[in-house]
C-alpha positions as CSV (number, residue, x, y, z in Angstrom):
1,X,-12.9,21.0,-20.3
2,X,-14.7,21.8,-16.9
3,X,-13.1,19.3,-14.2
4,X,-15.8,17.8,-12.2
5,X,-14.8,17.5,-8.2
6,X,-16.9,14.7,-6.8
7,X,-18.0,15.4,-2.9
8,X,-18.9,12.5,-0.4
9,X,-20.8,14.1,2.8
10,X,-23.5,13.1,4.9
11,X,-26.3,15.9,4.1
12,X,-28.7,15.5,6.5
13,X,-26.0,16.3,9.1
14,X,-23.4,17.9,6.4
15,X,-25.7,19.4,3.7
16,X,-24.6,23.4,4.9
17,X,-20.5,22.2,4.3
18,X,-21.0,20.1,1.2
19,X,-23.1,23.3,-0.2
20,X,-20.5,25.4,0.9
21,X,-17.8,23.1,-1.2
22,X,-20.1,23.0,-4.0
23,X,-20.1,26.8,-4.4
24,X,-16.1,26.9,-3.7
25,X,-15.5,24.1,-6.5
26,X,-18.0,26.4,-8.4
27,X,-16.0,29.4,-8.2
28,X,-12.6,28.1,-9.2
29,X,-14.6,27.4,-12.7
30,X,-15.2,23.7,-12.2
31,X,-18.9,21.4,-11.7
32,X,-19.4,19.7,-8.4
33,X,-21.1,16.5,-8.3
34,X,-22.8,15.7,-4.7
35,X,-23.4,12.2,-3.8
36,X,-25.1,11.7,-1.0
37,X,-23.5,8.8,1.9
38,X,-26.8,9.6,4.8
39,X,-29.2,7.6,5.5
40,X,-31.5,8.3,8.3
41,X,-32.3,12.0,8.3
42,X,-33.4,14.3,5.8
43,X,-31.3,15.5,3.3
44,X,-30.7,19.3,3.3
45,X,-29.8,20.0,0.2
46,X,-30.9,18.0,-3.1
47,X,-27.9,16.0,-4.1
48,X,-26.8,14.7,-7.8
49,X,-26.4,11.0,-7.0
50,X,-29.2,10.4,-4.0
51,X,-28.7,7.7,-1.0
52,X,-31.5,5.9,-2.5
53,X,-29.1,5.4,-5.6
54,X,-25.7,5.0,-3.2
55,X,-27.6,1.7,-1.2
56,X,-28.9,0.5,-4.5
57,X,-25.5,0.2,-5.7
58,X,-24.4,-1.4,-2.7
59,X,-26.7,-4.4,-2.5
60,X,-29.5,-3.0,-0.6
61,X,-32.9,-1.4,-0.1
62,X,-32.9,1.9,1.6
63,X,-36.9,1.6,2.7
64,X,-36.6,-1.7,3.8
65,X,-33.0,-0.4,5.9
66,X,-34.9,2.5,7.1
67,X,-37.7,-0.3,9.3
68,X,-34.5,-0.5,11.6
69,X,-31.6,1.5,10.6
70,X,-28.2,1.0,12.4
71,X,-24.8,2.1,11.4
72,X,-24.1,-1.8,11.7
73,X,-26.2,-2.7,9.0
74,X,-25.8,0.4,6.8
75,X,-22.3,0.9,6.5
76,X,-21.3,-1.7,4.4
77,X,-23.9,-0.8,2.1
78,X,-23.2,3.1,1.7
79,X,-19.4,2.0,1.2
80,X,-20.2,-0.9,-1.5
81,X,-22.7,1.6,-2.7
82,X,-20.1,4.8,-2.7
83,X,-17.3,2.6,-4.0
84,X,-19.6,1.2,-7.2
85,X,-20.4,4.6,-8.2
86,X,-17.8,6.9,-7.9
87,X,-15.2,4.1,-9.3
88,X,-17.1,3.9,-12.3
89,X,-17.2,7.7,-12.8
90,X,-13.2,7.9,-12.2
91,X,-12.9,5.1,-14.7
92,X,-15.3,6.8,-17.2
93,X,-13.7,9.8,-16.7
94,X,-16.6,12.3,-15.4
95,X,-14.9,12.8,-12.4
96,X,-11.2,14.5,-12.1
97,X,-11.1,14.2,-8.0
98,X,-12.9,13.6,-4.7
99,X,-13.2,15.6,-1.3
100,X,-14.7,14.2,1.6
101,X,-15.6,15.5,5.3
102,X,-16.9,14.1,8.4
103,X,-15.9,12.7,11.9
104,X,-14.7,9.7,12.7
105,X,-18.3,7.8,11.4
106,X,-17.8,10.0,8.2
107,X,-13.9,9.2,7.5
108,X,-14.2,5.5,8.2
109,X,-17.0,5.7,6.1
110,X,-15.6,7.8,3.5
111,X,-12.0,5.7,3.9
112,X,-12.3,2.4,2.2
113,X,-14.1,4.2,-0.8
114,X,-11.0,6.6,-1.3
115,X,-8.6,3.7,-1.1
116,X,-10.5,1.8,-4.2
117,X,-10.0,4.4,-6.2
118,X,-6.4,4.5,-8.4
119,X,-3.2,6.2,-7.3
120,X,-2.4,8.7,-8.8
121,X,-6.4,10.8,-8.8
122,X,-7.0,13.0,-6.3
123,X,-8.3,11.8,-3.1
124,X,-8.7,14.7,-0.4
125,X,-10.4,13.9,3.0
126,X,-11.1,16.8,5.5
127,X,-11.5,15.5,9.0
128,X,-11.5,16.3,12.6
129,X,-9.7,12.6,13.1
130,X,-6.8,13.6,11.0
131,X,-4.3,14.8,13.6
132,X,-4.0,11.4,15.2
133,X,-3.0,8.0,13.9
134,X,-4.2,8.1,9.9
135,X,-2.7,5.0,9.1
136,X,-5.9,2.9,9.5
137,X,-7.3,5.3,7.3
138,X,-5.0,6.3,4.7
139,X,-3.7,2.4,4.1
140,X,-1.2,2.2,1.4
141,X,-3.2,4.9,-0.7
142,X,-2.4,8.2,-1.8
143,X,-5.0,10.0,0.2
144,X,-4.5,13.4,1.5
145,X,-6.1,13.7,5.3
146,X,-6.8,17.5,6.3
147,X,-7.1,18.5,10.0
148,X,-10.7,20.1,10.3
149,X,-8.9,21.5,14.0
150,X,-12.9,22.3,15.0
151,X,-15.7,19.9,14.4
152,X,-17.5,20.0,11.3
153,X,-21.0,21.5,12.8
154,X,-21.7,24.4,10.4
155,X,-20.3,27.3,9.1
156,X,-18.2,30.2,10.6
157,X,-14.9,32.4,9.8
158,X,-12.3,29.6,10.5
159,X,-14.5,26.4,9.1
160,X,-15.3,28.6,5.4
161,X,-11.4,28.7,5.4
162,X,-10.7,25.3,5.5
163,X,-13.6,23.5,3.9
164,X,-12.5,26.0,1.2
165,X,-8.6,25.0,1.3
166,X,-10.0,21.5,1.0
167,X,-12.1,21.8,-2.0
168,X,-8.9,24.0,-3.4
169,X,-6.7,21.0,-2.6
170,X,-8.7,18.8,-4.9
171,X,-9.5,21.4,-7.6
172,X,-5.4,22.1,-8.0
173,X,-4.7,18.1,-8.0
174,X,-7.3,17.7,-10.4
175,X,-5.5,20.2,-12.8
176,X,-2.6,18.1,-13.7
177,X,-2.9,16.2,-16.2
178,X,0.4,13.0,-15.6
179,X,-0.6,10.0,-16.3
180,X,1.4,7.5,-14.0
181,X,0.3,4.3,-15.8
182,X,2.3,6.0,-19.1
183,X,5.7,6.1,-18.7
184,X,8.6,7.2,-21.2
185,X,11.0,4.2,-20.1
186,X,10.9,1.2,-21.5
187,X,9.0,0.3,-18.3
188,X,8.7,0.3,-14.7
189,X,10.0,-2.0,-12.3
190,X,9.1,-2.2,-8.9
191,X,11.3,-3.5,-6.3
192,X,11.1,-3.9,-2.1
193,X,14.0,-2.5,-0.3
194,X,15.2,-2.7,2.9
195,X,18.1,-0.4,4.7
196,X,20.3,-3.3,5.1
197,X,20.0,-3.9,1.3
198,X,19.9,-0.4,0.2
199,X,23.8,-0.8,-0.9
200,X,22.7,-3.1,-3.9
201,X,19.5,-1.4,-4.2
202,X,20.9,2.1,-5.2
203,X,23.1,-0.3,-7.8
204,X,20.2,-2.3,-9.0
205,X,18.3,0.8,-9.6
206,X,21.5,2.6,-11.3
207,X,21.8,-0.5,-13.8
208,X,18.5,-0.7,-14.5
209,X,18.0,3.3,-15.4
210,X,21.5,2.7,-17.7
211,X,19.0,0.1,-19.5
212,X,16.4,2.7,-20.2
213,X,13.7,1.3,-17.3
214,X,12.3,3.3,-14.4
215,X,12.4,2.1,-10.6
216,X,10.1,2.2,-7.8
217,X,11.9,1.3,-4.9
218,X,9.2,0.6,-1.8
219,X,10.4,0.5,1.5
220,X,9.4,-3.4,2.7
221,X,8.0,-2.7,6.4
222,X,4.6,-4.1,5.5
223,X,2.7,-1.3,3.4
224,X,5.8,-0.9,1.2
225,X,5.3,-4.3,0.1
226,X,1.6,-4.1,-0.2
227,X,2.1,-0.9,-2.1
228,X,4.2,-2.1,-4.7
229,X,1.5,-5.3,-5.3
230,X,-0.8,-2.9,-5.7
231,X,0.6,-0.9,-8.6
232,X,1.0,-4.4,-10.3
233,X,-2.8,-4.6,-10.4
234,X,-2.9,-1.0,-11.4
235,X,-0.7,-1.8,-14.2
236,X,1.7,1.1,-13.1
237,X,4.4,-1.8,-12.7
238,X,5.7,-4.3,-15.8
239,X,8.8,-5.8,-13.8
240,X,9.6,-7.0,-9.8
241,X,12.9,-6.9,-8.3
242,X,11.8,-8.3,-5.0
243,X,14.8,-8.2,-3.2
244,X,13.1,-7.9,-0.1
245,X,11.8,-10.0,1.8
246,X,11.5,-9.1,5.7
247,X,8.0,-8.6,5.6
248,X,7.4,-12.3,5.0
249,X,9.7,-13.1,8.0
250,X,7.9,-10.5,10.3
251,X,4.3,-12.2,8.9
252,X,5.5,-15.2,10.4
253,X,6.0,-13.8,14.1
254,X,3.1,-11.2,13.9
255,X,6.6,-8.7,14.2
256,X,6.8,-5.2,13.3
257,X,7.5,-5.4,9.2
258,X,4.7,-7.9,8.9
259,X,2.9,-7.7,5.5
260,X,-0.7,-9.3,4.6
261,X,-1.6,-12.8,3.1
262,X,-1.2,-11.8,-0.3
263,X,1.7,-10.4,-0.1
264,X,4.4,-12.0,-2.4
265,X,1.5,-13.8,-4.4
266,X,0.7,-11.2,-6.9
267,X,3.1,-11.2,-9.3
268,X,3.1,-14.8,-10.0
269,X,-0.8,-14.7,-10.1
270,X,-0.6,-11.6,-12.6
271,X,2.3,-13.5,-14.7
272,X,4.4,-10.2,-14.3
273,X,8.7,-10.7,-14.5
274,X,9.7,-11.2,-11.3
275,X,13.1,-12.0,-9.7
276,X,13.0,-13.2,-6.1
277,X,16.2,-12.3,-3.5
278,X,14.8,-13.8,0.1
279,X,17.1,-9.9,1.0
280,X,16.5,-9.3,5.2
281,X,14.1,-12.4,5.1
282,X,16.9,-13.7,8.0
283,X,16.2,-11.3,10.8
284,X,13.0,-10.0,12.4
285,X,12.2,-6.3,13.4
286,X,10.6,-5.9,16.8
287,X,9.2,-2.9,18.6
288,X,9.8,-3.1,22.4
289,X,8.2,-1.5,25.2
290,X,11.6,-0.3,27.4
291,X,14.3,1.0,25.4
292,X,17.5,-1.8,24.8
293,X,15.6,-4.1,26.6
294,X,15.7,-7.5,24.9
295,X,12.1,-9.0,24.9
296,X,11.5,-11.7,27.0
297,X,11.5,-15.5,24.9
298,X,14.2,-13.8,22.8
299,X,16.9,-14.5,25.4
300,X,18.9,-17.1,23.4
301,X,19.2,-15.9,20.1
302,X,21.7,-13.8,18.6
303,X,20.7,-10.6,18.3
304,X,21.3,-6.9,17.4
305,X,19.1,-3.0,17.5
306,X,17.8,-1.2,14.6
307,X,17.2,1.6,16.9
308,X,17.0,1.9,20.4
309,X,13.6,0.6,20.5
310,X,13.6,-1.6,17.3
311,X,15.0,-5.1,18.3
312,X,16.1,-7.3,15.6
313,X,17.0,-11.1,16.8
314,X,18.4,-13.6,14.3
315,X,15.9,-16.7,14.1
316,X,17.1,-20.5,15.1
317,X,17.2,-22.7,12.4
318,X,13.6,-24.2,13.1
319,X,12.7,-20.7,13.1
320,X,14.1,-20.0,10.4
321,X,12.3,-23.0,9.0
322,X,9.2,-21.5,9.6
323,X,9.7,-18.3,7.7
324,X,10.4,-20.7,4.7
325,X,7.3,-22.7,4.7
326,X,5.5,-19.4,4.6
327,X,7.8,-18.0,1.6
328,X,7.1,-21.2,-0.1
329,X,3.3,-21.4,0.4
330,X,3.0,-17.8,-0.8
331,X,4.7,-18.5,-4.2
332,X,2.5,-21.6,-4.7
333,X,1.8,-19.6,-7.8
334,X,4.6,-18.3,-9.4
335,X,6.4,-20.6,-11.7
336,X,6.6,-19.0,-14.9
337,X,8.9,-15.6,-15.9
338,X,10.1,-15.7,-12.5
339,X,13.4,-16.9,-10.9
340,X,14.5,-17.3,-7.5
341,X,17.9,-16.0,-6.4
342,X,19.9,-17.3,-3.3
343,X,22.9,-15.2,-2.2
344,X,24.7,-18.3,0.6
345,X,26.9,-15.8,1.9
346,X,24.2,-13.5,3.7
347,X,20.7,-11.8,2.5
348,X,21.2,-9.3,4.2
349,X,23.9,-6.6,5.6
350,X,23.3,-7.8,9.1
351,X,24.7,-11.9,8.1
352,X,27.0,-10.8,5.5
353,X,30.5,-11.6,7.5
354,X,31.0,-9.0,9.4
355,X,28.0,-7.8,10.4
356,X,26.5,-8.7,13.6
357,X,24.0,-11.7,12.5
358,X,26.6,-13.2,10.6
359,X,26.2,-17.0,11.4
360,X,27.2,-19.4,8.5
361,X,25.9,-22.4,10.1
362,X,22.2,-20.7,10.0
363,X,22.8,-19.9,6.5
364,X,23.4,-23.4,5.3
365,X,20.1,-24.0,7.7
366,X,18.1,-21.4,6.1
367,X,18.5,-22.7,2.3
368,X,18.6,-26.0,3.4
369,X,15.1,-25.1,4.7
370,X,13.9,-22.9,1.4
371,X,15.0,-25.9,-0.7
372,X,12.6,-28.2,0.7
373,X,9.3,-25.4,0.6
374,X,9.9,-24.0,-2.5
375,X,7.8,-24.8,-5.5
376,X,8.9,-27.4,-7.4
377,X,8.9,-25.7,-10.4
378,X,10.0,-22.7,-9.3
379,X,13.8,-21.7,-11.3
380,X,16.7,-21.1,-8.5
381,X,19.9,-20.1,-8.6
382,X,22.4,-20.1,-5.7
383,X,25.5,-17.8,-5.7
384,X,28.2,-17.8,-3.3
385,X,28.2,-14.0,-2.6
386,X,26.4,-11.7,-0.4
387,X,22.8,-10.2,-1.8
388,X,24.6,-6.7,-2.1
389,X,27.7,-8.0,-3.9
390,X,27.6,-6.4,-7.3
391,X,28.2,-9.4,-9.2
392,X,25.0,-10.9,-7.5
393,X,23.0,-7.8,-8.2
394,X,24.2,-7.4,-12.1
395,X,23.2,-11.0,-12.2
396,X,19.9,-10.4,-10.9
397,X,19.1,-7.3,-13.3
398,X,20.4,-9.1,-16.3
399,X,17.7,-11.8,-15.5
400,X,15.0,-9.6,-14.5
401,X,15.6,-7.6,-18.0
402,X,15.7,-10.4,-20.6
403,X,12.5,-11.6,-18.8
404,X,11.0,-8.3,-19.2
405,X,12.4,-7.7,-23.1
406,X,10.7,-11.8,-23.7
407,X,7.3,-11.3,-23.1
């Protein structure tokens, strides 16, 4: 079967490149399908899906946005417009992968379209803002951001090239035909990880493969975290081994590892297994401005460096007590096939003894605190052992499995 490349482009400024792709995608053997994101000039080509179409889906009029058209008031329309249509195409299956181009209107246009879409399908976005910061744009999706290096203002000998590597890019993705929502294991289980964890990480992981599941293991700095919720909705991911939980700590001091609101609510909304470590939850990261220069406010606490410009301070106990009032309000929903597991003797490598946060006096504090803003019907179990001791990770699996196997 023909794979059908979908292209997003603005064709009364864009209508030369997007026919250019169209022939390119044309070419390799496959159908392009042009849908059309303008809205104030004329189109220069005739597109498959028109902007008329594109603002009907998103909630609009386009001759009643044309009386006084402004980016303001048309942007949300073209993206809930774009988003409508080209999802509904991926999930019917008439579309095998998307290409974009544009400046920086185009790719913040084109942006929260390709980040609705699944992992896993091809997302390509050519664009002259793609050597700086993409993080805004990218998010935590699998988009692939070209550099256009010269505008995108017609065509010549270096913008044929790569307009044409672009459209190749999503033609070759489009190709394969995995499926990452079908896995051979029994199933997959996603769990957050931090470097001061990674010890009983690489074990967890290890026991769990032994038992015939697959692990994601996301990196829990904020769009790790995120990520790995994500894939729950996607259905990629049947099991959580949260063992991480800095990002909640960082969310409560706006600090560097700081995930969103919904973070650590999905799985108990979705009802998928879950076990629950509070792993790094007892330390914040912190990017400074100088170098080994402890921030100011931070004077008093005890305190150690991820790197020579990532500060990590232990919190006080009413600090501390913070962080577990936001744990707790954020697993307001998740009471059933999940359990809660307390290591007393550190969360983390940095307050395991020996390690330079080690304080037993603000461990006590810190589940003293977690007791009292946890849900009440919440299971918890408390171990006197340090989150990377084996026999607290083993324990942890073993749970985590017989939930998974029960439902």
């Amino acid at each position: 079967m023909s794979k059908v490349i979908a292209i997003l482009a603005t064709l009364d400024t864009k209508a030369a490149e997007a026919n250019f792709m169209r022939e390119e995608v044309q070419a390799l053997g496959g159908e392009a399908l042009i849908i059309d994101i303008g809205v104030v000039g004329t189109a220069g080509i005739a597109a498959d899906i028109t902007r008329k179409e594109i603002i009907t889906a998103g909630g609009g009029d386009l001759s009643e946005l044309l009386k006084n058209p402004t980016r303001e008031a048309a942007q949300p329309l073209v993206i809930a417009g774009a988003t409508k249509v080209l999802t509904s195409l991926v999930a019917e299956k008439k579309v095998h992968a998307v290409v974009t181009l544009g400046g920086t209107q185009g790719t913040s246009t084109c942006a929260p379209v390709l980040r609705a879409l699944p992992y896993g399908f091809p997302k390509v976005m050519l664009s002259t803002a793609a050597s700086g910061d993409v993080g805004p744009f990218v998010g935590i999706k699998d988009i692939t951001m070209m550099f256009a290096v010269s505008d995108i203002l017609g065509l010549n000998v270096f913008s044929r090239k790569i307009i044409a590597n672009s459209v190749a890019a999503a033609w070759g993705m489009a190709q394969i035909e995995r499926d990452i929502t079908k896995s051979e294991a029994k199933g997959v289980i996603g769990m957050s990880n931090l470097g001061v964890l990674t010890k009983g990480a690489m074990y967890a992981t290890e026991l769990l493969e032994k038992a015939g599941y697959e692990v994601i293991a996301f990196h829990a700095i904020g769009a790790g975290g995120e990520a790995m919720e994500q894939m729950m909705k996607e259905g990629i991911i049947t099991g959580v081994f949260d063992y991480a939980m800095g990002e909640i700590a960082d969310a409560t001091f706006d600090a560097l590892r700081a995930s969103g609101e919904e973070r650590l609510t999905v799985a108990g909304k979705l009802g998928i297994p879950q076990v629950l470590c509070p792993g790094g939850s007892e330390h914040l990261g912190l990017l400074t401005q100088k170098p080994n220069e402890t921030p100011s406010g931070w004077e008093d606490n005890k305190i150690t460096w991820h790197s020579p410009v990532v500060f990590v301070p232990r919190p006080t106990a009413e600090q501390q007590h913070k962080i577990a009032e936001n744990i707790g309000k954020r697993l307001v929903h998740t009471t059933k096939n999940a359990i809660f597991m307390m290591p007393l003797k550190g969360v983390s490598a940095y307050s395991a003894e020996g390690g330079e946060l080690y304080d037993p006096e603000l461990d006590a504090a810190y589940w003293e605190s977690l007791q009292k803003t946890l849900p009440k019907g919440l299971p918890v179990e408390t171990y006197e052992l340090t989150a990377e001791h084996p026999k607290f990770v083993e324990t942890c699996v073993n749970h985590l499995i017989k939930m998974v196997e029960a439902k």
